[in-house]
C-alpha positions as CSV (number, residue, x, y, z in Angstrom):
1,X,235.5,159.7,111.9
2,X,238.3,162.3,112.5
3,X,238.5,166.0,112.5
4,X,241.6,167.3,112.1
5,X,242.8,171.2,113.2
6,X,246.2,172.3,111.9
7,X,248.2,175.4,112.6
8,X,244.8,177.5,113.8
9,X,246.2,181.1,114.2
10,X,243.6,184.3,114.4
11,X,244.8,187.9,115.4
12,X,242.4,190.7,116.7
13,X,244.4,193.9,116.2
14,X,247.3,193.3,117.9
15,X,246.4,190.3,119.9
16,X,247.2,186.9,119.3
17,X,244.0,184.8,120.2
18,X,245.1,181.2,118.4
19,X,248.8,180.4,118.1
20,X,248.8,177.8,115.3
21,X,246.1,175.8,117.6
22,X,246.0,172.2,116.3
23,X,244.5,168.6,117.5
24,X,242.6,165.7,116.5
25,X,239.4,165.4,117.3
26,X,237.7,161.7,116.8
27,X,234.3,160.0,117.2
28,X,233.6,157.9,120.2
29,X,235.1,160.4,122.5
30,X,233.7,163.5,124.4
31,X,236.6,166.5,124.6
32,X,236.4,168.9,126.9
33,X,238.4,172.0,125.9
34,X,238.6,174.0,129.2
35,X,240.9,177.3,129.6
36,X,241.3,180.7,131.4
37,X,238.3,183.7,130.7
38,X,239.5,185.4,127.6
39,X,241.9,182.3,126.2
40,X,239.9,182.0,122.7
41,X,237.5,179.0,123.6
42,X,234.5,180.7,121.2
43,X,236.8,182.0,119.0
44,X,238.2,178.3,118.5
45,X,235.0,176.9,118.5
46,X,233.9,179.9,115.7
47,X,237.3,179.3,113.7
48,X,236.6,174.8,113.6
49,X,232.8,175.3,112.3
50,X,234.2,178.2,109.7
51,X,231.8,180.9,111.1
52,X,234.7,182.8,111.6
53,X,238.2,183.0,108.8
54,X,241.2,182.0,110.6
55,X,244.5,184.1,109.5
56,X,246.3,180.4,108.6
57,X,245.4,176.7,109.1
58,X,242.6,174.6,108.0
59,X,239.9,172.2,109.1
60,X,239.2,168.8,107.6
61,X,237.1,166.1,108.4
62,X,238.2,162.4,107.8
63,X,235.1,160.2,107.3
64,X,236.4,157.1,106.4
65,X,236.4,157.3,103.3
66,X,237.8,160.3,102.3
67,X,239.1,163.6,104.0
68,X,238.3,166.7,102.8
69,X,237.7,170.3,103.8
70,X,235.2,170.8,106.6
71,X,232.1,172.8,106.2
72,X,229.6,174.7,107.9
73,X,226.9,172.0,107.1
74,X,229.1,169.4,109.2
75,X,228.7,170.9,112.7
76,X,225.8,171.6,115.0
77,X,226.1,174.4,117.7
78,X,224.5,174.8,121.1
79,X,226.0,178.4,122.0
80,X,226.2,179.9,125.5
81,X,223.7,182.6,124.1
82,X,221.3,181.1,122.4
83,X,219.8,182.4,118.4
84,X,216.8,181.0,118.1
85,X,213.7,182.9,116.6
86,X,212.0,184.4,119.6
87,X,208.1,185.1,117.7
88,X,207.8,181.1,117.2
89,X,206.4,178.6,120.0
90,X,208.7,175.8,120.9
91,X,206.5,173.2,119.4
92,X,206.6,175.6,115.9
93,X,210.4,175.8,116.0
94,X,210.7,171.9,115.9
95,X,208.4,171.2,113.5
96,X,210.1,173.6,111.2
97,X,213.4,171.9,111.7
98,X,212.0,168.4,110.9
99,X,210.6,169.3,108.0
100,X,213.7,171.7,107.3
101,X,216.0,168.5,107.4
102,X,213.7,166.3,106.0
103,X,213.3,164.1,109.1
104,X,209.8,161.6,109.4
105,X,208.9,162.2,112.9
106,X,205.6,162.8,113.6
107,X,206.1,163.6,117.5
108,X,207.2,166.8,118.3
109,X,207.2,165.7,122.5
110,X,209.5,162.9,122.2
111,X,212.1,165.9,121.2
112,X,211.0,168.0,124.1
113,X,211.1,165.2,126.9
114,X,214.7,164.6,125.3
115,X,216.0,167.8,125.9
116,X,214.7,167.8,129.0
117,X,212.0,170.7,128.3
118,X,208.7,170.7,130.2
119,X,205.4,169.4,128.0
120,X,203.9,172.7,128.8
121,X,206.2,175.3,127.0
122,X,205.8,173.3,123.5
123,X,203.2,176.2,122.9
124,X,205.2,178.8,124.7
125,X,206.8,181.7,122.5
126,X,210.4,180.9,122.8
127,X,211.5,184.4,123.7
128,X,209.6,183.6,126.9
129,X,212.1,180.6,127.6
130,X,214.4,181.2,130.1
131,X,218.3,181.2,128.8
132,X,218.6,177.5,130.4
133,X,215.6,176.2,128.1
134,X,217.0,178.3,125.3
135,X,219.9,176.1,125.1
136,X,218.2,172.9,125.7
137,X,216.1,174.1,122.7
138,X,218.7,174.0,120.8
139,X,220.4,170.3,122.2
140,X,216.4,169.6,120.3
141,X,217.3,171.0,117.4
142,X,221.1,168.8,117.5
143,X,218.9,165.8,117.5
144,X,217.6,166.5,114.4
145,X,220.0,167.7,112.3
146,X,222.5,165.0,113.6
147,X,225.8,166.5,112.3
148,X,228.9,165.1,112.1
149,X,230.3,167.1,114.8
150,X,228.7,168.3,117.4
151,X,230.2,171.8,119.2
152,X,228.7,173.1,122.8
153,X,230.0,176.5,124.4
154,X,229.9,176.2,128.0
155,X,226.7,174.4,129.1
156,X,224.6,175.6,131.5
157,X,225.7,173.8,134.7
158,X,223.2,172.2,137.2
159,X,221.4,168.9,137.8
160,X,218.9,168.7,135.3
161,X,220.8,170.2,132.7
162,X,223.8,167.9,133.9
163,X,221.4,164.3,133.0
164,X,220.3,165.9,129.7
165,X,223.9,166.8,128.5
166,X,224.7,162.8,129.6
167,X,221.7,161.6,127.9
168,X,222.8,163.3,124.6
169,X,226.3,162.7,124.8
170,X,225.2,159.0,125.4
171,X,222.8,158.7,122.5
172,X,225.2,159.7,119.9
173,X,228.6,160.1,121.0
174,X,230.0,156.4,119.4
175,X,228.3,157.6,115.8
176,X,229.3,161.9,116.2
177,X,232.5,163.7,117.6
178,X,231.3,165.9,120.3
179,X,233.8,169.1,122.0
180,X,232.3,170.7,124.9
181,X,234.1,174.0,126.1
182,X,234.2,175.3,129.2
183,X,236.2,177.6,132.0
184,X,238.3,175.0,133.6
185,X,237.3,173.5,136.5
186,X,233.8,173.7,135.1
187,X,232.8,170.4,132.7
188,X,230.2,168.4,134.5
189,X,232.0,165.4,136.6
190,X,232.0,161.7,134.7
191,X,231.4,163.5,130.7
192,X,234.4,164.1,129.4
193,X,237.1,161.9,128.2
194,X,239.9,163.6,127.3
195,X,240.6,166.9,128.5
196,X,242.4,169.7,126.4
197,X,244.1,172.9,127.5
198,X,243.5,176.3,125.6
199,X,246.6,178.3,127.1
200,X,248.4,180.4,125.0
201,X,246.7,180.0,121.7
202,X,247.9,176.5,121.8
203,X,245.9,173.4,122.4
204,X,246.8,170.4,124.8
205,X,245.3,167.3,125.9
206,X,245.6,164.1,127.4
207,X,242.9,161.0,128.3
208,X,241.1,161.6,131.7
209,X,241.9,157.6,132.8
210,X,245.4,158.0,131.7
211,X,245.3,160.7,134.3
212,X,244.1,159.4,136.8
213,X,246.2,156.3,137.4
214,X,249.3,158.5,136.7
């Protein structure tokens, strides 16, 4: 599976955010799109999963069998901020998303344990979470809906959230593609395998071995 990004340009005012940004993005490999405060990482991220209109380019995804226009049903997104509604318990939340998607799972812990969330806050009202939890909330939520490409703004960096990114990126990076943005100089050690530039509106990458043994 393939997604493809041509000629990504978005303006604010007078500002030139993306500069005809384009890459290929393919299943089996975790990207790490790193770049400068302000260099359009979100708005990239907002303009691939159509939450936001570019001015020009488009997004398609090549499954194998055909390619065709992405949509917003084909991504999954763990924001920096996390959405999520605040008045339901954590335990409420995921139940709601299994049977939203359809999904047969009976056990509502196995999800929390994945995401690395404590037993005890399955009945905790989610706007008690702290932002850290939020977010792995929402890596829960990824698990179920299982979309073809899977789109994370700037993890939350530290030990235990470091082994539950892994574990997720392990689990279902050979079957999903998976971009992970962050400032640079910030993507957890031994995750990513090809990193790509943001500078200037323009996109850049190469293979992390391929660097190393340069």
């Amino acid at each position: 599976m393939r997604l493809i990004i041509r000629d990504i340009k978005k303006k604010f005012d007078e500002i030139t955010v993306l500069n005809r940004a384009g890459y290929d993005f393919e299943s089996g490999i975790v990207y790490g799109i790193a770049g400068a405060r302000g260099s359009g990482r979100t708005t990239l991220l907002k303009c691939i999963c159509t939450e936001c209109v570019p001015d020009s380019g488009y997004v398609c995804l090549d499954t194998g069998i055909d390619i065709r226009k992405a949509d917003y049903m084909d991504f999954g997104i763990v924001y920096d901020k996390p959405v999520l509604p605040e008045m339901l318990t954590g335990n409420q939340y995921i139940r709601y998303m299994l049977r939203l998607h359809e999904v047969g799972a009976e056990d509502t812990a196995e999800y929390f344990r994945l995401a690395g969330i404590s037993d005890e806050l399955m009945d905790e009202y989610i706007g008690n979470y702290s932002d850290d939890e939020k977010q792995r909330l929402q890596f829960a939520g990824i698990m179920i809906t299982s979309p073809a490409v899977i789109l994370i703004d700037e993890p939350k960096s530290g030990g235990r959230n470091n082994e539950m990114l892994k574990a997720l990126v392990d689990r279902m990076k050979r079957t999903h593609i998976i971009i992970i943005t962050s400032d640079e100089g910030e993507l957890p050690d031994g995750l990513v395998d090809e990193l790509v530039l943001l500078k200037g509106g323009v996109l850049s990458g190469s293979r992390l071995q391929e660097r190393q043994h340069a």
